[in-house]
C-alpha positions as a printed Julia matrix, in Angstrom:
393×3 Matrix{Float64}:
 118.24   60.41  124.67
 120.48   62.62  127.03
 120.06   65.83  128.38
 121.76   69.18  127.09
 124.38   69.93  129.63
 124.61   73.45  128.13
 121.37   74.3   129.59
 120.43   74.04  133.66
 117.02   73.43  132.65
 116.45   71.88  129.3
 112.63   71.35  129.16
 109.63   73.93  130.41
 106.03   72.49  129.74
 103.54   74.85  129.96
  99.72   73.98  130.63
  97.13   76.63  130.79
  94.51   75.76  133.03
  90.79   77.05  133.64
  89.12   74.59  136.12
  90.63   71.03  134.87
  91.09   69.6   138.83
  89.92   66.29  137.02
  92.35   65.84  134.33
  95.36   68.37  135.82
  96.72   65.77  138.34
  96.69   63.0   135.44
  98.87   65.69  132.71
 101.68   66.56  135.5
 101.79   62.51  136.32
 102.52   61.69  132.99
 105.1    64.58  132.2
 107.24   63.6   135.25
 107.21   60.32  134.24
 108.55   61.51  130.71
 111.07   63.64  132.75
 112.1    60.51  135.02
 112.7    57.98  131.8
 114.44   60.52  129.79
 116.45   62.23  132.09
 115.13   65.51  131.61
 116.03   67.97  133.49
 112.14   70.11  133.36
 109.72   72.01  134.87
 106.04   72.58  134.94
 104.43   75.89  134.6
 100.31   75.63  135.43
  99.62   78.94  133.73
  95.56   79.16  135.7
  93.26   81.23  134.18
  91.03   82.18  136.92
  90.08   78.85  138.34
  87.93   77.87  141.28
  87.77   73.77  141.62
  91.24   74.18  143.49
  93.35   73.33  140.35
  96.12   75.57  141.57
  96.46   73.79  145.14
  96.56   70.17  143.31
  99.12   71.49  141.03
 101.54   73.04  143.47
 101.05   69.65  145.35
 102.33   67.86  142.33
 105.53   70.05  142.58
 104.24   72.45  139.2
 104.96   76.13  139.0
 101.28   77.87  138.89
 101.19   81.19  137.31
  98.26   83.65  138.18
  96.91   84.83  134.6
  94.13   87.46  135.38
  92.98   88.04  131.46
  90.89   85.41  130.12
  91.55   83.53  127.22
  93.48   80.15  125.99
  96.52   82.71  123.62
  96.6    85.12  127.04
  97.42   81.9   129.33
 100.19   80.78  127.33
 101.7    83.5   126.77
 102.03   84.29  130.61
 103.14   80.79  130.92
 106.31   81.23  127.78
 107.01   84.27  129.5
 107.45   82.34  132.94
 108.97   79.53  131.42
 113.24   79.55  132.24
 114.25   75.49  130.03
 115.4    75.97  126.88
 113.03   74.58  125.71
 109.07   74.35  126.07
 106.57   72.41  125.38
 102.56   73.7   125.31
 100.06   71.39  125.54
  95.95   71.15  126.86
  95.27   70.15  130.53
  92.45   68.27  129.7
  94.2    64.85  129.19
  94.03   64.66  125.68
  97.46   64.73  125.3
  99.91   62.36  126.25
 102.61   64.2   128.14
 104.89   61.01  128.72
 105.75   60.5   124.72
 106.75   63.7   124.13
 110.61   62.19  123.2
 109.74   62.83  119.37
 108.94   66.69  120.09
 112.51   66.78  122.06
 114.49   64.79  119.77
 113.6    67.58  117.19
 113.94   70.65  118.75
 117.85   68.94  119.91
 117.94   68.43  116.09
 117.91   72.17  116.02
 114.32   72.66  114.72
 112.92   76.16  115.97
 109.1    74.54  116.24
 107.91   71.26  116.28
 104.06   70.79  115.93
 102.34   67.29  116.6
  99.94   66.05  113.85
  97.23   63.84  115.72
  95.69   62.96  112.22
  99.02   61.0   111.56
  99.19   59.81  115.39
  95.59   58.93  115.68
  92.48   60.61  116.76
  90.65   58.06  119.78
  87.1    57.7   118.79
  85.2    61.17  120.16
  88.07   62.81  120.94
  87.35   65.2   117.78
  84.01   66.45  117.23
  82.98   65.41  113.51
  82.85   68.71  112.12
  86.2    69.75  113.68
  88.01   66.46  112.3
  86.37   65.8   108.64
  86.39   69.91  108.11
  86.97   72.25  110.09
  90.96   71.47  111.18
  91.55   69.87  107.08
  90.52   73.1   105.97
  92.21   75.47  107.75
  95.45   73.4   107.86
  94.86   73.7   103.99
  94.35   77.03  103.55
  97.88   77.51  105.48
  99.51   75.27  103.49
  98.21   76.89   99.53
  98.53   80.41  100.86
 101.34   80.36  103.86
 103.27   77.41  102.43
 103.3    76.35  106.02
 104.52   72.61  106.0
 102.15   71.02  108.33
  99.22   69.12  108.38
  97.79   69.84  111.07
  97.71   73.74  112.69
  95.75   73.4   115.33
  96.84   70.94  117.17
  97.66   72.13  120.42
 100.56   70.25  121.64
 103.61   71.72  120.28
 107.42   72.47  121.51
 109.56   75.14  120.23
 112.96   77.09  121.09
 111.92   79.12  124.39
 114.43   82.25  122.54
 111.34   81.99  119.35
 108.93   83.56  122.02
 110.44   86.92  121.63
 110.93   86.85  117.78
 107.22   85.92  117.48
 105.65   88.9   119.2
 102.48   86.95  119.9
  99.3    89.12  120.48
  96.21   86.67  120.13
  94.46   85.91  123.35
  92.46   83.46  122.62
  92.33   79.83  120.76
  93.15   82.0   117.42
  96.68   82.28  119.07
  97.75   78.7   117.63
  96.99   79.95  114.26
  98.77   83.09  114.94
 102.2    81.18  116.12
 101.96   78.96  112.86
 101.82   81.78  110.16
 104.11   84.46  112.39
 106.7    81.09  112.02
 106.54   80.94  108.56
 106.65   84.21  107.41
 109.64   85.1   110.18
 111.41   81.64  108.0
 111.07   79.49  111.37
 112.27   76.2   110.96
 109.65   74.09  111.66
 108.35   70.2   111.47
 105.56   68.07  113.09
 105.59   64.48  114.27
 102.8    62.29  114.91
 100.67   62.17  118.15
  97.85   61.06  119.62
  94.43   62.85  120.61
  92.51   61.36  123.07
  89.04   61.98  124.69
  88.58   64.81  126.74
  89.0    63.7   130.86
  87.02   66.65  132.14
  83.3    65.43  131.29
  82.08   68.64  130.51
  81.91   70.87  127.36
  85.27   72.24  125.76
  86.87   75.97  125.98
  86.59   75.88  122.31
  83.74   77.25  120.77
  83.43   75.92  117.3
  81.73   78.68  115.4
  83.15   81.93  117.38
  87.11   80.35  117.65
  86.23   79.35  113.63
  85.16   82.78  112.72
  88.34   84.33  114.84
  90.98   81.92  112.83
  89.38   82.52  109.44
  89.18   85.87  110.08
  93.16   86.15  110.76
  93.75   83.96  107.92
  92.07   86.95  105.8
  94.1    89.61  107.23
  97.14   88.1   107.59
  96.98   87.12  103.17
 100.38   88.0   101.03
  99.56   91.83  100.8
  99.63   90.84   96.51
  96.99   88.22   97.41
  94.51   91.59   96.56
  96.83   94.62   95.61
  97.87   92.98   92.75
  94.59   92.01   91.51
  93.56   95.83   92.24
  95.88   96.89   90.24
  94.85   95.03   87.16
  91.66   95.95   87.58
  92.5    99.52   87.74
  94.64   99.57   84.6
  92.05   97.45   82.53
  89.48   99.38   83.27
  91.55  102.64   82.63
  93.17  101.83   79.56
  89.9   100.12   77.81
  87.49  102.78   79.35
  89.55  105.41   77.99
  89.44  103.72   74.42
  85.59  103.93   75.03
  85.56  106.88   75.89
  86.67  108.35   72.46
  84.63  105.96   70.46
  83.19  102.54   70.24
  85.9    99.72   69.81
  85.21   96.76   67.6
  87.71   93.2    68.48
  87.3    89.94   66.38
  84.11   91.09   65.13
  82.4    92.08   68.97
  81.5    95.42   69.17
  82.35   97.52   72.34
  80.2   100.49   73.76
  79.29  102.17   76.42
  77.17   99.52   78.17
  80.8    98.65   78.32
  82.21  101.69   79.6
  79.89  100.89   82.8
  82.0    97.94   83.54
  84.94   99.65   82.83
  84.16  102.64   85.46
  83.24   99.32   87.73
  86.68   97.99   87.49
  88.24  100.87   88.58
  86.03  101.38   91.54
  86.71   98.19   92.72
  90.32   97.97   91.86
  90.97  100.73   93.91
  89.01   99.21   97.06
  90.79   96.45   96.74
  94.25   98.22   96.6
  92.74  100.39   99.74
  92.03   96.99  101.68
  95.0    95.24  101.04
  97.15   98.61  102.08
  94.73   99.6   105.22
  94.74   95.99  106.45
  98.32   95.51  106.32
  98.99   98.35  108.35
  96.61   97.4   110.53
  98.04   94.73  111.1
 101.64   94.96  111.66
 100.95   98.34  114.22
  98.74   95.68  116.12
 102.11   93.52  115.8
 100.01   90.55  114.56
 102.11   90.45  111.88
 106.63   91.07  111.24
 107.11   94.57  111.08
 109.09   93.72  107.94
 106.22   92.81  106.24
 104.84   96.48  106.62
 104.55   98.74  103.02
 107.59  100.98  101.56
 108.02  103.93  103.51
 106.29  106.28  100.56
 103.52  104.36  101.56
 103.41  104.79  105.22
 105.17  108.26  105.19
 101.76  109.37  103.35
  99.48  112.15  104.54
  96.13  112.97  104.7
  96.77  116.3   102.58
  98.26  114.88   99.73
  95.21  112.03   99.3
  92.86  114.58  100.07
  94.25  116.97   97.52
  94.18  113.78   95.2
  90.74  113.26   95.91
  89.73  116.88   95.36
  91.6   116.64   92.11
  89.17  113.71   90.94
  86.5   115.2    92.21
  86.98  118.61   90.09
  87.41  116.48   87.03
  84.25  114.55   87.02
  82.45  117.77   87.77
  83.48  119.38   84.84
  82.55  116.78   82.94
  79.01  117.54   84.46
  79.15  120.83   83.91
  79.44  119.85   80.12
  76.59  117.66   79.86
  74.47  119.9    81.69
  75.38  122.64   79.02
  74.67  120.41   76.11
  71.06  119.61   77.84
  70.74  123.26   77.55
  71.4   124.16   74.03
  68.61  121.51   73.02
  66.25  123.27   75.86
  66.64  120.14   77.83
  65.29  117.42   75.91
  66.31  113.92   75.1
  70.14  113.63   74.21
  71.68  110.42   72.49
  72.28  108.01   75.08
  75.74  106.7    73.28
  77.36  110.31   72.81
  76.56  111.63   76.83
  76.92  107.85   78.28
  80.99  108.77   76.67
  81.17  111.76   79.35
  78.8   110.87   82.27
  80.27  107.41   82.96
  83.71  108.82   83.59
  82.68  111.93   85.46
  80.31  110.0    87.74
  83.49  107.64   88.19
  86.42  110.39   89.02
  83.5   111.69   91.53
  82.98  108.36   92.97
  86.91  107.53   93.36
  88.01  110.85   94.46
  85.27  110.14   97.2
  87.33  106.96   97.84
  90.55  108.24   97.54
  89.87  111.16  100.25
  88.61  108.96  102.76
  90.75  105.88  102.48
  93.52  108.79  103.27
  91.67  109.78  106.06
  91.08  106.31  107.41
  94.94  105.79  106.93
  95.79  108.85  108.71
  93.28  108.04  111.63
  94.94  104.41  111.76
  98.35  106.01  112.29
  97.78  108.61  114.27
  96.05  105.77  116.97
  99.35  103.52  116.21
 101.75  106.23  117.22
  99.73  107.12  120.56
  99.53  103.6   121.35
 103.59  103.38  121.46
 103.86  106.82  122.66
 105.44  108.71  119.98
């Protein structure tokens, strides 16, 4: 394996840091013996979190690069570090000795193969017994590396493995915003979406040097993936489904509405009806989340701006959905003002259930969505108006 002459420095390994004086020395060892028997020409960056065992002084003794990151957080040290970093390449990986930094050759070999990010996969490489905490290895990391694989299509089989090397120019194109261990996640579906090419080779996961308790917090760092999983869906992944919902419940609640409707011998009434107005209610949430969200998320650049809604969409203003709304609103009161004037001409007692059910279902449901419709416009308009004085326009 020979070094790129193209490139003065072909290899930048970051390592964030936070307290790991007895595992940092061991990491930088192994990497400069990876540099010495490949002929690499690398650096180190020690991107140091705050720490106070004397991590940075070891590290600058062992000829690293340390970078000062004041704000907190595993996504918030790399990114500091990537931003530091001047090989063409880098290379992230934990300072706690679970990685092997001297066979990183497969990682290199790829990324000279032109691949934009190469991720290791330590459940083909092997997993030392304890290195992985039960719950992490027989659910936790299958499931989420599922998930991205059935709703990303993201080719890997393992996402959160934290030893990965990529193209230093994919830093930019990625945008990365996570700060803390939700930021691997992040860099996996940003990759796919953006049409990174991208592989993984095997590697091996070994037990934690440190003899102390992990960064990672299993339930919190959990919650924060899954959670950016959810937002980050294929807007369709609920707009479309709104949208069906909408329509069904439009087209056979207005059939109800004029009568009761009889298919393959079931009979269809206004019991119904109450489903139908359901639909629609929830349809339209749905549509609301899946739009609100995905704004959200690309102005908080946690997703490609290209993945944003047409401009109709994001050109709309609160007027127009509040007019909307009012529209709605008007409509289902009339149709209260009509059964309020039939209760009167029978001096307000009992009316037929089936014949009223026909005109209070729908009003009660125009009242209810033009209620929805007037403040997801709002919320929309609110979630703009904080984007555009975030950027300064």
């Amino acid at each position: 394996m020979h070094a790129d002459p193209s490139a003065a420095l072909e290899l930048t390994i970051v390592m964030p840091c936070l307290n790991e004086v007895k595992t940092l020395g061991a990491c930088i060892s192994k990497a400069r013996e990876f540099f010495e028997r490949e002929q690499v020409s690398a650096e180190i960056i020690v991107a140091d979190n705050g720490s106070t065992d004397g991590s940075q002084a070891l590290a600058t003794s062992l000829g690293a690069r340390v970078i000062a990151v004041p704000q907190r957080g595993y996504g918030a040290a790399l990114r500091a570090g990537f931003e530091a970093a001047q090989g063409r390449y880098v290379v992230m990986g934990d300072s706690d000795d679970s990685y092997d930094f001297s066979a990183l050759a497969p990682f290199l070999e790829r990324l000279r193969r032109g691949d934009e990010l190469v991720v290791g996969n330590r459940f083909r490489g092997g997993i030392a017994q304890g290195a992985m905490p039960p719950l992490h290895r027989y659910f936790g990391n299958p499931l989420l590396s599922l998930f991205a694989r059935v709703f990303f299509r993201v080719p890997l089989g393992d996402v959160y493995c934290g030893l990965r090397g990529f193209q230093r120019t994919l830093v930019s194109r990625l945008d990365l915003q996570s700060s803390g261990m939700e930021f691997a996640l992040e860099m996996i579906v940003k990759s796919q979406l953006l049409g990174v090419r991208m592989s993984e080779v095997p590697t091996t996961l070994s037990r934690d040097g440190r003899g102390r308790p992990p960064h990672l917090n299993t339930w919190r760092d959990g919650r924060r993936s899954l959670l950016l999983y959810i937002a980050s869906l294929p807007a369709g992944f609920l707009l479309y489904p709104g949208v069906l919902l909408m329509v069904t419940g439009l087209v056979f609640g207005g059939l109800l509405v004029a009568g009761p409707v009889t298919l393959g011998g079931v009979h269809f009434d206004v019991h119904t009806l109450l489903f139908c107005s359901a639909a629609v209610l929830l349809g339209f949430q749905l549509i609301a989340y899946s739009v609100a969200v995905r704004f959200l998320m690309v102005t908080a650049r946690l997703l490609p701006p290209h993945l944003g809604f047409p401009e109709w969409v994001v050109n709309m203003r609160f007027e127009q959905g509040l007019g909307a709304g009012l529209v709605l609103i008007m409509t289902g009161l009339l149709g209260v003002f009509r059964l309020l004037r039939t209760w009167e001409s029978v001096s307000f007692a009992d009316l037929d259930p089936f014949m009223t059910m026909r005109i209070a279902i729908p009003s009660a449901t125009a009242i209810t969505l033009g209620l929805e419709v007037a403040f997801a416009a709002l919320f929309l308009s609110l979630a703009k108006w904080q984007a555009r004085t975030r950027s300064g326009g």
